[in-house]
DRENDO-1510 file (C-alpha; in Angstrom, 1 decimal, always signed):
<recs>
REC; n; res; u; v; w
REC; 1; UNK; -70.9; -21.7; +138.8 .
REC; 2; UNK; -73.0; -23.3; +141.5 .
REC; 3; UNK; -74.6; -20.9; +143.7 .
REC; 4; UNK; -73.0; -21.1; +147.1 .
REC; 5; UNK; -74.6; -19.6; +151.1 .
REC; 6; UNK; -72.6; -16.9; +151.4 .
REC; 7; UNK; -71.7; -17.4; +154.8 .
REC; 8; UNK; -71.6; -14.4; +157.9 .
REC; 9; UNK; -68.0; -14.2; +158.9 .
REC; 10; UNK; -67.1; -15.3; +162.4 .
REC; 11; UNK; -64.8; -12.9; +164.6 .
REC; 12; UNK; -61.5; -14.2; +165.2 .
REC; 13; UNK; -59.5; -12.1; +167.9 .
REC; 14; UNK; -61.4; -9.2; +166.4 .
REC; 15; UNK; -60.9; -9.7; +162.8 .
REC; 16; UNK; -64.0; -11.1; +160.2 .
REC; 17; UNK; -63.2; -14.8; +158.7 .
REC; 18; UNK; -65.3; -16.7; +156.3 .
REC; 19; UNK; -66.4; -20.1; +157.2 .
REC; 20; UNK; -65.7; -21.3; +153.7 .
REC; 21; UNK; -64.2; -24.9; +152.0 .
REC; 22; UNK; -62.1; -24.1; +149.0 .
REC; 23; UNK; -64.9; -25.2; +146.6 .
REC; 24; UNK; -67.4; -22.8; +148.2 .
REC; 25; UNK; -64.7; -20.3; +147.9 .
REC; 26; UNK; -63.6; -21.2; +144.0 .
REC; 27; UNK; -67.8; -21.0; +143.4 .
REC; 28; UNK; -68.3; -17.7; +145.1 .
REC; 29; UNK; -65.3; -15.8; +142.7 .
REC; 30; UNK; -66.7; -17.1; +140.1 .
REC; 31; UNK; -70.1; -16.2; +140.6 .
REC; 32; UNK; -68.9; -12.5; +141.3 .
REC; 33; UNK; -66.8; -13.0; +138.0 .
REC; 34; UNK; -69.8; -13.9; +135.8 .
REC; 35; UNK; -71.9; -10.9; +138.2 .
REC; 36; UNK; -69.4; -8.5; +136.9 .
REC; 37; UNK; -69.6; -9.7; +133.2 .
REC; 38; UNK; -72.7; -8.1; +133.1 .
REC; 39; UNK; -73.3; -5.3; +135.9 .
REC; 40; UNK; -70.0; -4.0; +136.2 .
REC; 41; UNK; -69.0; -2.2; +139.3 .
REC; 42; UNK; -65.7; -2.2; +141.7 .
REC; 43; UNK; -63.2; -4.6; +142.1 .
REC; 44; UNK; -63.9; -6.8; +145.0 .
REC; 45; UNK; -60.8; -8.0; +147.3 .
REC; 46; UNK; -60.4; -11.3; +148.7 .
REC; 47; UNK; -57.9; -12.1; +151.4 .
REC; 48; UNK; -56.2; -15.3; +152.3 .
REC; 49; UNK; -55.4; -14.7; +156.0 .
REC; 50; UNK; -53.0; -16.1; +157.8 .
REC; 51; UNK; -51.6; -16.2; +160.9 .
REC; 52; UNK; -49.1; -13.6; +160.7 .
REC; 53; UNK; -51.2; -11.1; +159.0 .
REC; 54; UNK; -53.9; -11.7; +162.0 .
REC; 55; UNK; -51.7; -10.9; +164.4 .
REC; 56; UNK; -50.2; -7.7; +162.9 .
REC; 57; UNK; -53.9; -6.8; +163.0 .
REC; 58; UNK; -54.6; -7.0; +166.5 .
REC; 59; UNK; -52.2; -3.8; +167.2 .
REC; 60; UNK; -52.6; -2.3; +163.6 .
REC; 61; UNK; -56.8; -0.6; +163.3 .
REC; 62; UNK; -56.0; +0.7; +159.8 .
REC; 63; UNK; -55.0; -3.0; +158.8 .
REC; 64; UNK; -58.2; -4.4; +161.3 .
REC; 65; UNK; -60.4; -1.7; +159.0 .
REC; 66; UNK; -59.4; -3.6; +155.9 .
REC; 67; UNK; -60.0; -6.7; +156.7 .
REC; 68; UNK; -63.6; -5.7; +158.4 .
REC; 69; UNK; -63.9; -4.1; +154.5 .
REC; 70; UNK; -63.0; -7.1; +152.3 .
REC; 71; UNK; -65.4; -9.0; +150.1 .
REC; 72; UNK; -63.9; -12.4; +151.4 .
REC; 73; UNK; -61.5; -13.3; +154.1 .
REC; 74; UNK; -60.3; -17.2; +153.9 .
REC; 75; UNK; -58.4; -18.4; +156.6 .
REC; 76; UNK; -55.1; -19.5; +154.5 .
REC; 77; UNK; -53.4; -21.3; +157.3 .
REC; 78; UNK; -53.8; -23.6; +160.3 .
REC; 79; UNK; -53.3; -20.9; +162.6 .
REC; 80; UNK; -56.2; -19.1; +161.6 .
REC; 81; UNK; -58.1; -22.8; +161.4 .
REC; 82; UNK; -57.0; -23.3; +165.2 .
REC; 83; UNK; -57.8; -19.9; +166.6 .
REC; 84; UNK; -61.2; -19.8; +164.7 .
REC; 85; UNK; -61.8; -22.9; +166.3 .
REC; 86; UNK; -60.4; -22.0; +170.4 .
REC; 87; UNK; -63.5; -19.2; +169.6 .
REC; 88; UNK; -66.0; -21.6; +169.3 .
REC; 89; UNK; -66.5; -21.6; +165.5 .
REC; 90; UNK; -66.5; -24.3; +163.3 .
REC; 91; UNK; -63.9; -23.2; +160.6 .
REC; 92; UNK; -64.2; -26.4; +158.1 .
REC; 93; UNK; -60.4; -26.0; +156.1 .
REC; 94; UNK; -58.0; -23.9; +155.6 .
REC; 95; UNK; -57.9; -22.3; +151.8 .
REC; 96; UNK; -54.3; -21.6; +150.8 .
REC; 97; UNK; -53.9; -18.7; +148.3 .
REC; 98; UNK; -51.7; -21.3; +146.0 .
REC; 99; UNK; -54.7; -24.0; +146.5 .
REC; 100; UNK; -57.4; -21.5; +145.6 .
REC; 101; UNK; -55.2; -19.8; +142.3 .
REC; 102; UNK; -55.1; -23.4; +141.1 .
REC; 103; UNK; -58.6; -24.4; +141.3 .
REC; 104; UNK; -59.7; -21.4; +140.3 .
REC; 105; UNK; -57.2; -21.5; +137.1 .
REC; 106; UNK; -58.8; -24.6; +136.6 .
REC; 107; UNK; -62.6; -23.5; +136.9 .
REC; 108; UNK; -62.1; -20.5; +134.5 .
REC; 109; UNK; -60.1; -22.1; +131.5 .
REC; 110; UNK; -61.4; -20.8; +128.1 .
REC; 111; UNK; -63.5; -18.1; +130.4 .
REC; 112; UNK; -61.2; -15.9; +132.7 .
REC; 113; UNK; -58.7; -13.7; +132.2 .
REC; 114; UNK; -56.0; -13.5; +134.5 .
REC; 115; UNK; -53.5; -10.9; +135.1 .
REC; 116; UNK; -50.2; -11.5; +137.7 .
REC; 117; UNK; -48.7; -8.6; +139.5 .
REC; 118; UNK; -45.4; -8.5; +141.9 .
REC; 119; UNK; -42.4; -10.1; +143.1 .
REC; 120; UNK; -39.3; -10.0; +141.3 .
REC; 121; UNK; -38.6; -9.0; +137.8 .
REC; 122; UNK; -39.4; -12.5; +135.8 .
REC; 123; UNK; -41.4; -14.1; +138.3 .
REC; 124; UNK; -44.7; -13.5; +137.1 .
REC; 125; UNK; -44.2; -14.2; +133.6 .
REC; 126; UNK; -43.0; -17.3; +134.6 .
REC; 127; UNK; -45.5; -18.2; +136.8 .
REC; 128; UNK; -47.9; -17.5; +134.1 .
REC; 129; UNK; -46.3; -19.9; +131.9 .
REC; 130; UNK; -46.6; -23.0; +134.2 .
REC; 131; UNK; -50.1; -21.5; +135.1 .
REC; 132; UNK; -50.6; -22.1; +131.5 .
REC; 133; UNK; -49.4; -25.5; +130.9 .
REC; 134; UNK; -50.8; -26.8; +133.6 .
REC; 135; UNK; -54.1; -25.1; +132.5 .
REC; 136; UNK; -54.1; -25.3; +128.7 .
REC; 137; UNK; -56.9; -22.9; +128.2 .
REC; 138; UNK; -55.8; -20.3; +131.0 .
REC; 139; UNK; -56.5; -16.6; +129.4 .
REC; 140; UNK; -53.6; -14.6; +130.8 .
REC; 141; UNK; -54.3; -10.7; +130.4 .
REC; 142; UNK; -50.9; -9.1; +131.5 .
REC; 143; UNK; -48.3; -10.1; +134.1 .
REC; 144; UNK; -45.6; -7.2; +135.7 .
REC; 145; UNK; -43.1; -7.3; +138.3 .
REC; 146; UNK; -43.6; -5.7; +141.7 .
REC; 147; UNK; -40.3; -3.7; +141.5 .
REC; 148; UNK; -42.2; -0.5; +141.6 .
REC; 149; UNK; -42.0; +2.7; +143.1 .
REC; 150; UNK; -45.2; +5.3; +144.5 .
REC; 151; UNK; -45.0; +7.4; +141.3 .
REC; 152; UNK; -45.2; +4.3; +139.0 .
REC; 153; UNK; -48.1; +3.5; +140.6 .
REC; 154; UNK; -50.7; +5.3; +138.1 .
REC; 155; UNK; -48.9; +3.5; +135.1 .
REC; 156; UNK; -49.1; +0.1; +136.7 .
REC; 157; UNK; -52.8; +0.8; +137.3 .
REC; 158; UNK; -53.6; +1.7; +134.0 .
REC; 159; UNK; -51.6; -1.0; +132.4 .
REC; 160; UNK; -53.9; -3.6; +134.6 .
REC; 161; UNK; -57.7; -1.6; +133.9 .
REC; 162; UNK; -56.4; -1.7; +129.9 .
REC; 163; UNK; -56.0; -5.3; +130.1 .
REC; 164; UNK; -59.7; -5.3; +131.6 .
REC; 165; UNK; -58.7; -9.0; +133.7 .
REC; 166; UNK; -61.2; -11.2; +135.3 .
REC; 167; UNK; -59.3; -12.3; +138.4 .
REC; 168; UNK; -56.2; -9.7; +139.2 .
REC; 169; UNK; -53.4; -11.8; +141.6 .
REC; 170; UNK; -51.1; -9.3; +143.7 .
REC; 171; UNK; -48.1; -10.5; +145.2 .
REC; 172; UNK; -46.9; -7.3; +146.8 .
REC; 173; UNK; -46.3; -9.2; +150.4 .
REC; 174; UNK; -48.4; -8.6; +152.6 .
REC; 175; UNK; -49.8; -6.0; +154.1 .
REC; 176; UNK; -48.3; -3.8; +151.4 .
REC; 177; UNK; -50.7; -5.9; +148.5 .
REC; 178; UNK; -53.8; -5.4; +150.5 .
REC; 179; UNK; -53.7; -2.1; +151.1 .
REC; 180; UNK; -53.1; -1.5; +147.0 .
REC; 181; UNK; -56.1; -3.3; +146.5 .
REC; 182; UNK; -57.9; -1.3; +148.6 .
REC; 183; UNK; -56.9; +1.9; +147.8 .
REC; 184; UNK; -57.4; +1.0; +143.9 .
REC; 185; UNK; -60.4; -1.5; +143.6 .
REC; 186; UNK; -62.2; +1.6; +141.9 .
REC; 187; UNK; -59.4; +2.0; +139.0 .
REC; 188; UNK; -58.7; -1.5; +138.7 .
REC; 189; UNK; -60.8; -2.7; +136.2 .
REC; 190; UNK; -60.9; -6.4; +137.2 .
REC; 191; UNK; -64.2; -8.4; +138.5 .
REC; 192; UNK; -61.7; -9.8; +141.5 .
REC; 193; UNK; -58.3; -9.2; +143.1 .
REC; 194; UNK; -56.5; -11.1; +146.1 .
REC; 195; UNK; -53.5; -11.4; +147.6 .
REC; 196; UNK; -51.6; -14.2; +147.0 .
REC; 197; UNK; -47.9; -13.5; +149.1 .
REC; 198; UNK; -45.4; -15.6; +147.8 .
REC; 199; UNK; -47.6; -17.8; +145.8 .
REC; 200; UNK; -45.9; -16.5; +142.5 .
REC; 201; UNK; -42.7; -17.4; +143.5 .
REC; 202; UNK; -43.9; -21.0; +143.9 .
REC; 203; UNK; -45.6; -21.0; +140.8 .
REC; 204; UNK; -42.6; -20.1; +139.3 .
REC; 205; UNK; -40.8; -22.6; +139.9 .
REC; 206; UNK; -38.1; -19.9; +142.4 .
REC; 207; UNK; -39.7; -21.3; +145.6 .
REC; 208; UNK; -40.7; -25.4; +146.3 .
REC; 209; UNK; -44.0; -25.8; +148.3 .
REC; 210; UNK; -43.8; -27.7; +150.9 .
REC; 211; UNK; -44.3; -31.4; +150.3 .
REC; 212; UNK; -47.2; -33.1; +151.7 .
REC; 213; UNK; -46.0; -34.6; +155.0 .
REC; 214; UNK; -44.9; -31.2; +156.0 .
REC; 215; UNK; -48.3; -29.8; +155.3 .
REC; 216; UNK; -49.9; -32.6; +157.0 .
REC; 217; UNK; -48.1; -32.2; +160.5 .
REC; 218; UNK; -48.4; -28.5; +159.9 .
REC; 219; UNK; -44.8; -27.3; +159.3 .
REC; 220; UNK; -45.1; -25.4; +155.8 .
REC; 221; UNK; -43.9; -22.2; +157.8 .
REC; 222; UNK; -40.6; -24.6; +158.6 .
REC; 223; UNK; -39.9; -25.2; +155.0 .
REC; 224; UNK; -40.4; -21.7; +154.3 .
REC; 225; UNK; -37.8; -21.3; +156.4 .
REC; 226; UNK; -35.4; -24.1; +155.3 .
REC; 227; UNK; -35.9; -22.4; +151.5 .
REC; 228; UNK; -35.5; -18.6; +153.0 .
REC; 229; UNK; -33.6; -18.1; +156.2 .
REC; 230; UNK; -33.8; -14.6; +156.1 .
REC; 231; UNK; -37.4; -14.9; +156.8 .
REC; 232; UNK; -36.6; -16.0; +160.7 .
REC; 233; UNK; -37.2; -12.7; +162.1 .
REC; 234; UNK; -40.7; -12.9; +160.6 .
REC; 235; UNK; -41.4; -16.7; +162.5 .
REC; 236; UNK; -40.8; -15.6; +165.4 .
REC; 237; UNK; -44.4; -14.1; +165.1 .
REC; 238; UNK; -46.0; -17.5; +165.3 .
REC; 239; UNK; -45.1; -18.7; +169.0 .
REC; 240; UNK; -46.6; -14.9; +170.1 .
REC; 241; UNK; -49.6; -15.5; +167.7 .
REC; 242; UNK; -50.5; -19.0; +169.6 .
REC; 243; UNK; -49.5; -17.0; +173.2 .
REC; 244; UNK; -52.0; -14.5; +172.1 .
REC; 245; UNK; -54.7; -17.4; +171.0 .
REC; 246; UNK; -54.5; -19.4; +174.1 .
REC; 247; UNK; -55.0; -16.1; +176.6 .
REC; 248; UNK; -57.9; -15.1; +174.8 .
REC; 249; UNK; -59.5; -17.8; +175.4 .
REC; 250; UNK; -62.8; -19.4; +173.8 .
REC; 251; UNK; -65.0; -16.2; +173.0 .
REC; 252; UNK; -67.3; -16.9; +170.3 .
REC; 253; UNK; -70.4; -19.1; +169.4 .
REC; 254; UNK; -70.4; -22.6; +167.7 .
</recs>
């Protein structure tokens, strides 16, 4: 992989973000991929923040500690893009946990293994699958459900450090998938793990992403809901993310 600046991250509303494109991004895991290949060491987490998860974090320190913790935060959304941006930084794209699972299924065929953990029964083995025909010479390591209770924990562990994967994708919803990484990136056995949310279940083929013209005028989280209603309780974060945004004000540096 081409080596890549590893940027500093700028504070947004108190929380770390890399300044990253989604090529920069793809290059970095990959270099810490082929870094692990031969010095080993502990898993390292990235996060795809978005706007939701930034918020929670502004009244939640043990989620604020994580995120200070991570190998690499990417600002998965435009609400991140925007805030970063009212601070004074030059945020140059948002990267998308579904965007960066693609290109990075794309940079490691025939040389990463992957491994898919969480949502429902089904849903990562099929997300493998049209991981894998899309991607030809994608290695998948192990998939399993994330239907699983505190004591299966050590078995779902071990199952994942036997498989030995190169890139381990959690979807565990979030904060619930960050914190696992955390609290396990010494037993994991992979060079990388993220979160990716719900990104399995569009993989799948159970959710549709939005369509391009939604993502352009920034209304993914309004297809979301057209897909899941159930998830309005969770939208109503967004108007009292921007609120919180615009009061703060422009406090960082270009």
């Amino acid at each position: 992989m081409p080596a890549v600046d590893f940027p500093e991250k700028k504070e947004i509303m108190g929380v770390g973000v890399h300044p990253l494109t989604l090529g920069e991004a793809v290059a970095i895991i990959g270099n810490w991929i082929e870094q692990r290949k031969d010095d080993g060491g502990a898993t390292r987490q990235v996060v795809t923040l978005n706007a939701e998860m930034l918020f929670r974090a502004q009244g939640d320190p043990a989620l604020r500690g994580l995120l200070r913790q991570a190998d690499l935060v990417v600002p998965d959304g435009h609400g991140v893009v925007w805030a970063g941006r009212r601070s004074g930084y030059r945020i140059p794209e948002r990267v998308t946990g579904i965007d960066l699972i693609n290109s990075l299924a794309e940079a490691g065929e025939n040389r990463w293994s992957f491994y898919l953990l969480g949502s429902a029964p089904g849903v990562a083995e099929d997300a493998a699958i049209n991981l894998q025909r899309a991607y030809p010479g994608l290695i998948v390591a192990g998939t399993g459900h994330g239907y699983f209770d505190p004591a299966e924990t050590p078995a779902v562990i071990r199952r994942i450090r036997d498989a030995a994967p190169d890139l381990l994708l959690v979807a565990l919803g979030s904060p619930r998938q960050e914190f696992f990484i955390r609290d396990h990136r010494q037993e994991l056995g992979a060079a990388v793990a993220m979160g990716v949310g719900g990104s399995l279940d569009v993989l799948s083929g159970r959710l549709r992403r939005a369509p391009a013209l939604f993502r352009e005028l920034h209304l993914e989280w309004l297809y979301r809901l057209i897909q899941e209603p159930s998830r309005w309780r969770r939208m109503l974060v967004l108007p009292r993310f921007a609120w919180t945004v615009l009061l703060k004000g422009r406090g960082g540096k270009g």
